[in-house]
C-alpha positions in Angstrom: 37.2 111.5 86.4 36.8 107.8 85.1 36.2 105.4 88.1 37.5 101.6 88.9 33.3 101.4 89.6 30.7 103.6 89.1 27.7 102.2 91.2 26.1 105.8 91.2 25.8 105.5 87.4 24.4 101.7 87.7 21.8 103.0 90.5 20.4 105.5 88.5 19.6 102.8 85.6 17.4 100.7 88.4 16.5 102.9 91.1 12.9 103.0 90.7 13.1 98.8 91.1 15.6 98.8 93.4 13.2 101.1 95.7 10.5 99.5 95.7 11.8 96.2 96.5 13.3 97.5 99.6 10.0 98.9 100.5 8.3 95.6 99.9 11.1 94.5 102.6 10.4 97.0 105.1 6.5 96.7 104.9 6.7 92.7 105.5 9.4 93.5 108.0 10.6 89.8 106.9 14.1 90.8 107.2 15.8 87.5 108.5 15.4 84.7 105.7 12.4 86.2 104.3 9.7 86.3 101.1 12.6 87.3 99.0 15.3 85.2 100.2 13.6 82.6 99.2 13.1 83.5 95.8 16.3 84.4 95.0 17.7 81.6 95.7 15.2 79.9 93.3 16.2 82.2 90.8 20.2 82.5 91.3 19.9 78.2 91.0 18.1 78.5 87.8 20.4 81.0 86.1 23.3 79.3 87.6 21.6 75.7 86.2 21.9 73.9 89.4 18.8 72.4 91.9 20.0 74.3 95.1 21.1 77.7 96.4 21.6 78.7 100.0 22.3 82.3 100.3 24.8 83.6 103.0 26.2 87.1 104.5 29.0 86.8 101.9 31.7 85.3 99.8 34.1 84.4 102.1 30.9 82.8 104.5 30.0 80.9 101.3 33.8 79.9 101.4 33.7 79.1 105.2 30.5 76.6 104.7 31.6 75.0 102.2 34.1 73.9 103.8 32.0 72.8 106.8 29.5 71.3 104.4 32.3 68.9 102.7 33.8 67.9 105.8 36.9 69.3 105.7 39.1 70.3 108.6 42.3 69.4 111.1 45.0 67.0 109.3 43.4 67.7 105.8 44.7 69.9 102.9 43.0 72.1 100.1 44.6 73.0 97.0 44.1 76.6 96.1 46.0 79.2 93.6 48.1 81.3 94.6 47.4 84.4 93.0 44.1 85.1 94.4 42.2 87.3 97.1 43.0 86.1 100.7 39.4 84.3 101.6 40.1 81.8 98.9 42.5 80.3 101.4 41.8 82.1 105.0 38.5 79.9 104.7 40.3 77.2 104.3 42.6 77.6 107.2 39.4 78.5 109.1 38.6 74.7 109.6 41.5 74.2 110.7 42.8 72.4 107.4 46.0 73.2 105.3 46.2 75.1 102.2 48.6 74.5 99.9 49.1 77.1 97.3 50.1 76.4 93.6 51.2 78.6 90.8 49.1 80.3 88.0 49.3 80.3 84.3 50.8 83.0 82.7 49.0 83.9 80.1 45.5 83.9 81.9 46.1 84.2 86.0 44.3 81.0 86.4 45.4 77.8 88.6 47.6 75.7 86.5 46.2 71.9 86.0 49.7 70.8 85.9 50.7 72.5 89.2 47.2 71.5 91.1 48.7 67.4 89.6 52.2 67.6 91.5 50.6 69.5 94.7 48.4 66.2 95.5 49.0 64.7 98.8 47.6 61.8 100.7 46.2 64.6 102.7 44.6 66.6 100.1 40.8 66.9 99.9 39.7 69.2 97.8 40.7 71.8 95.0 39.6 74.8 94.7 40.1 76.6 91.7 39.3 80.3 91.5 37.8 82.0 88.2 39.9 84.6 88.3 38.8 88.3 87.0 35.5 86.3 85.2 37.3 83.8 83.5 36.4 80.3 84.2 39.9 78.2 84.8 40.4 75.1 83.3 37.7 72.8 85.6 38.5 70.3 82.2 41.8 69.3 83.1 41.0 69.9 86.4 38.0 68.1 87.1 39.5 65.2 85.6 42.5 65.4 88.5 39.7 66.0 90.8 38.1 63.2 89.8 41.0 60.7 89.4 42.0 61.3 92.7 38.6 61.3 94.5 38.5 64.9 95.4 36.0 67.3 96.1 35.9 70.2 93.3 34.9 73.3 95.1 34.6 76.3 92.8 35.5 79.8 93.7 33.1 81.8 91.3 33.0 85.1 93.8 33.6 86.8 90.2 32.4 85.0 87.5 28.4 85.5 87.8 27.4 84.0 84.3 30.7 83.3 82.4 30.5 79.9 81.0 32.9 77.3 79.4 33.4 74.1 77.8 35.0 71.1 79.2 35.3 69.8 75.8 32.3 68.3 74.8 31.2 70.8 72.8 28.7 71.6 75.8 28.4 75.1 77.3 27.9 75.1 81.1 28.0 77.8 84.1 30.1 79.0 86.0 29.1 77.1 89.2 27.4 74.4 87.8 30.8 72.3 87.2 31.9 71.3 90.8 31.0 69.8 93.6 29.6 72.9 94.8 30.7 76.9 94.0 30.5 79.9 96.0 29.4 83.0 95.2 30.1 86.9 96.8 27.4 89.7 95.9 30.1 92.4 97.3 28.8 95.5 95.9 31.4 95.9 93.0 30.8 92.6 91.6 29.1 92.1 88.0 26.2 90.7 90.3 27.0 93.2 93.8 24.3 93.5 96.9 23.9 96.9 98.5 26.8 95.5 101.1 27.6 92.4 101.9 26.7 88.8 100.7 27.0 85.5 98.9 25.9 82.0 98.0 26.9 78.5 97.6 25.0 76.6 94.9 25.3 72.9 94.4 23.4 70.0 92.6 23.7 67.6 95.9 20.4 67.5 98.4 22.2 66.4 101.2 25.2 69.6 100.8 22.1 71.6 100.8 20.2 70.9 103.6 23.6 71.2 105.4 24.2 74.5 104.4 21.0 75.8 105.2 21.5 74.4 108.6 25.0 75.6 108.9 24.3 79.5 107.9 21.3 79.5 110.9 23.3 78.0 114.3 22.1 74.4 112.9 18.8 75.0 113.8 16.0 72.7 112.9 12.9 74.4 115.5 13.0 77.1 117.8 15.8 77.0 119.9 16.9 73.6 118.8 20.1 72.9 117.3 21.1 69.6 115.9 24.6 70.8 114.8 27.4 73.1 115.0 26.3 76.1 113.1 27.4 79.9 112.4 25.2 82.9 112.0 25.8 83.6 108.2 22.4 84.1 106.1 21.8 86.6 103.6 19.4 89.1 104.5 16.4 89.8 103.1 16.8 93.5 101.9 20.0 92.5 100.0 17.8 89.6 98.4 15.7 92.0 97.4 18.3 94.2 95.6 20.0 91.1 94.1 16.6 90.0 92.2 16.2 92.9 90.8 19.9 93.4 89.6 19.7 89.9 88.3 17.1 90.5 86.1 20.1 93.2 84.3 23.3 90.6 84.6 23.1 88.9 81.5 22.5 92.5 79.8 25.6 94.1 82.2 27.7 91.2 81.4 27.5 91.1 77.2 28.4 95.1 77.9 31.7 94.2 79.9 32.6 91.8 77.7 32.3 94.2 74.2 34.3 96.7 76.9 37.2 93.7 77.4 36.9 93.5 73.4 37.7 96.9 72.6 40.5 97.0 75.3 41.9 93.7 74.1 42.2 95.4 70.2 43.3 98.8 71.0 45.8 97.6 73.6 47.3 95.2 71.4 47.9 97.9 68.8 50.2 99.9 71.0 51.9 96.5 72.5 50.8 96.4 75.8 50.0 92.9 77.5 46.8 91.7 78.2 45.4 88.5 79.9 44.5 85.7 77.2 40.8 84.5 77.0 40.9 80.7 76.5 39.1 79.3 73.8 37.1 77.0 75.7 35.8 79.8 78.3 33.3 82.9 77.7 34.6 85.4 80.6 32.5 88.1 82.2 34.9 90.7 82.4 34.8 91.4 86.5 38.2 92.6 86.0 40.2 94.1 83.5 43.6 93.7 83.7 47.0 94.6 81.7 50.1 93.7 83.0 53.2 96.6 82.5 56.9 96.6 83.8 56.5 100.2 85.7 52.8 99.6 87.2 53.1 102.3 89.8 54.1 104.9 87.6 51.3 104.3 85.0 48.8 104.2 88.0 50.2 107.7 89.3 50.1 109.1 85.5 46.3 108.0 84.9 45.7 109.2 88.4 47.1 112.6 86.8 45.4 112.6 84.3 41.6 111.5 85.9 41.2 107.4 85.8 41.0 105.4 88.6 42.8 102.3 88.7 43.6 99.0 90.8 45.5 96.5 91.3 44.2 92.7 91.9 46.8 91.6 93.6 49.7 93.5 94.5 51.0 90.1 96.9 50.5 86.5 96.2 49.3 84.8 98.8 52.4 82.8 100.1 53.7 86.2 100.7 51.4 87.4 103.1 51.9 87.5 106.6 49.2 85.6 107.5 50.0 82.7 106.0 53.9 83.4 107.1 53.4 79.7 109.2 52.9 78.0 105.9 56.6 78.1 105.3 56.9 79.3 101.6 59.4 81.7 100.7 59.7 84.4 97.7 60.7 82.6 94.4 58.5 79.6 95.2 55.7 80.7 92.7 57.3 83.0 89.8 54.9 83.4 87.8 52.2 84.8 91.0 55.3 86.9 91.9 56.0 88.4 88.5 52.1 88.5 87.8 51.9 90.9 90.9 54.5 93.2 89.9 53.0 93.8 87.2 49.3 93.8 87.0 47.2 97.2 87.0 42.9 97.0 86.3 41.6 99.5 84.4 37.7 100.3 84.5 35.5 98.2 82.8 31.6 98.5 84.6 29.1 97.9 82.1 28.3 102.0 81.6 31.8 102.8 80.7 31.8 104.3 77.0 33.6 103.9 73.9 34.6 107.2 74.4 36.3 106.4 78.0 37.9 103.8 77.0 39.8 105.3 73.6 40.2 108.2 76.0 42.1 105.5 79.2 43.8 103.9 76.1 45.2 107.3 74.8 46.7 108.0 78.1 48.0 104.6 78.7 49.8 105.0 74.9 51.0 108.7 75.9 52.9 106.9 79.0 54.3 103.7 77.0 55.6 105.6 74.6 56.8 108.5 75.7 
């Protein structure tokens, strides 16, 4: 059997780390914002090239904060894509602000700048673009709308630890390091995943910062004083622990998903089966990989049959789920999202999947198209 994930196999390739800096943990006993806390969040800024990290319990907390951090709340709206997990825009609506969802480019799954343009409103304040499947989206065209307009740029990078891009300049940057802030999730199947949950929002501002850090501990500046509104979200100190050492293995997991997406890309191709476009300005980390068929369910069922695991990131857009039913939006108002989710099945890709597994998933998918 050929998994979606294989954290067994990853384990086994760090265990001996990933041991002992869980015993350093439990014989500090510093488990709430402790030793290593700290120092991941030094770290995770410097690989992300930013000044500032605040860990929290997870992605969607990250989310959450940011939204706190930025100001955001009743009466405003937040531009988000529409073809996305749900915390991209639950968080959103958990300030009590509006999202407003906007279609997806086809070739990629990434917010469309054009789309983000018409959905401005004297309400809006901020986008959030998502980096969908380890792709950076276009934060060039985007950032320039975001900065026409005088809008916060909040970057959704829950799964595109270390993928770069170019806004044009000629200049490579990080995932992260583009917007006004970006927030991270460690959930364990991430390129970058804790031992359960957890996340981050990194930012270049002092004052977003030192907001955060108040926000994630019940805006607490001594013992049992609060000087603001705040949430119990932090990022424990064993999961800080394991994320150092994985860390020190991204860059090396990463280049290994991406010659994985490479071999996919060719041998799929060959047999005429669609695949999502890497654009020429981004270098993608491969969270995801992706192929979009006309008769998804069938070719999931047959791989099933015949041992590999698959998913499928995501089977609804989200003006289509019922939890955002009050929004008002109806089935045909984003096409592409809607066609995109018909059709989209994720084959594996970890970083200790073969050569061999992957002719061998491509075999199967070509016995099925072409039979």
């Amino acid at each position: 059997m050929i998994p979606l994930v294989d954290l067994k196999k990853q384990y086994k390739t760090i265990r001996k780390d990933v041991n002992k800096a869980v015993q350093g943990v439990l014989d500090r006993c510093d488990f709430i914002l402790g030793e290593d806390v700290r120092k991941f969040e030094e770290e995770f800024a410097r690989f992300c090239t930013v000044k500032h990290c605040v860990g929290v319990d997870s992605g969607t907390g990250a989310l959450e904060l940011a939204m706190h951090a930025l100001g955001i709340g009743p009466g405003d709206e937040v531009i988000v894509p529409v073809f996305t997990f749900y915390a991209t825009a639950s968080a959103v609506a958990s300030v009590g602000a509006k999202p407003v969802f906007v279609d997806v480019e086809d070739d990629t799954g990434n917010m469309h700048p054009r789309k983000v343009d018409t959905a401005i409103t004297s309400k809006t304040k901020a986008i959030v673009p998502v980096h969908l499947f380890g792709q950076p989206a276009n934060l060039g065209e985007i950032g320039k709308i975001a900065r026409a307009r005088k809008l916060f740029l909040v970057e959704d990078a829950a799964q595109a630890h270390g993928s770069t891009l170019d806004l044009g300049d000629g200049k490579r940057r990080v995932a992260g390091s583009v917007g006004d802030l970006a927030c991270f999730s460690f959930y364990p199947g991430k390129n970058l995943g804790a031992y359960g949950d957890g996340g981050a929002v990194v930012t270049d501002s002092a004052e977003i910062d030192q907001k955060l850090r108040l926000l994630r501990d019940y805006g607490r500046t001594g013992k049992y004083e609060h000087s603001l509104l705040g949430y119990n979200r932090r990022l424990d100190t064993i999961q800080a622990a394991v994320l150092r050492v994985k860390l020190k293995k991204l860059a090396q997991w990463n280049k290994k998903r991406r010659q994985n997406g490479e071999l996919f890309d060719s041998l799929l191709t060959e047999i005429g089966v669609r695949v999502f476009k890497i654009s020429s300005f981004a270098e993608a980390v491969r969270h995801v990989y992706a192929i979009r068929v006309q008769n998804r369910d069938q070719l999931a069922e047959y791989l099933k049959e015949k041992g590999v695991a698959t998913g499928v990131h995501y089977p609804v857009p989200l003006h289509l789920q019922k939890a955002f039913a009050y929004l008002g939006y109806k089935r045909g108002d984003f096409p592409t999202a809607e066609k995109m989710a018909d059709e989209i099945l994720s084959l594996p890709i970890f970083p200790e999947l073969t050569k061999a597994d992957i002719k061998k998933i491509v075999g199967h998918v070509r016995e099925f198209t072409h039979r």
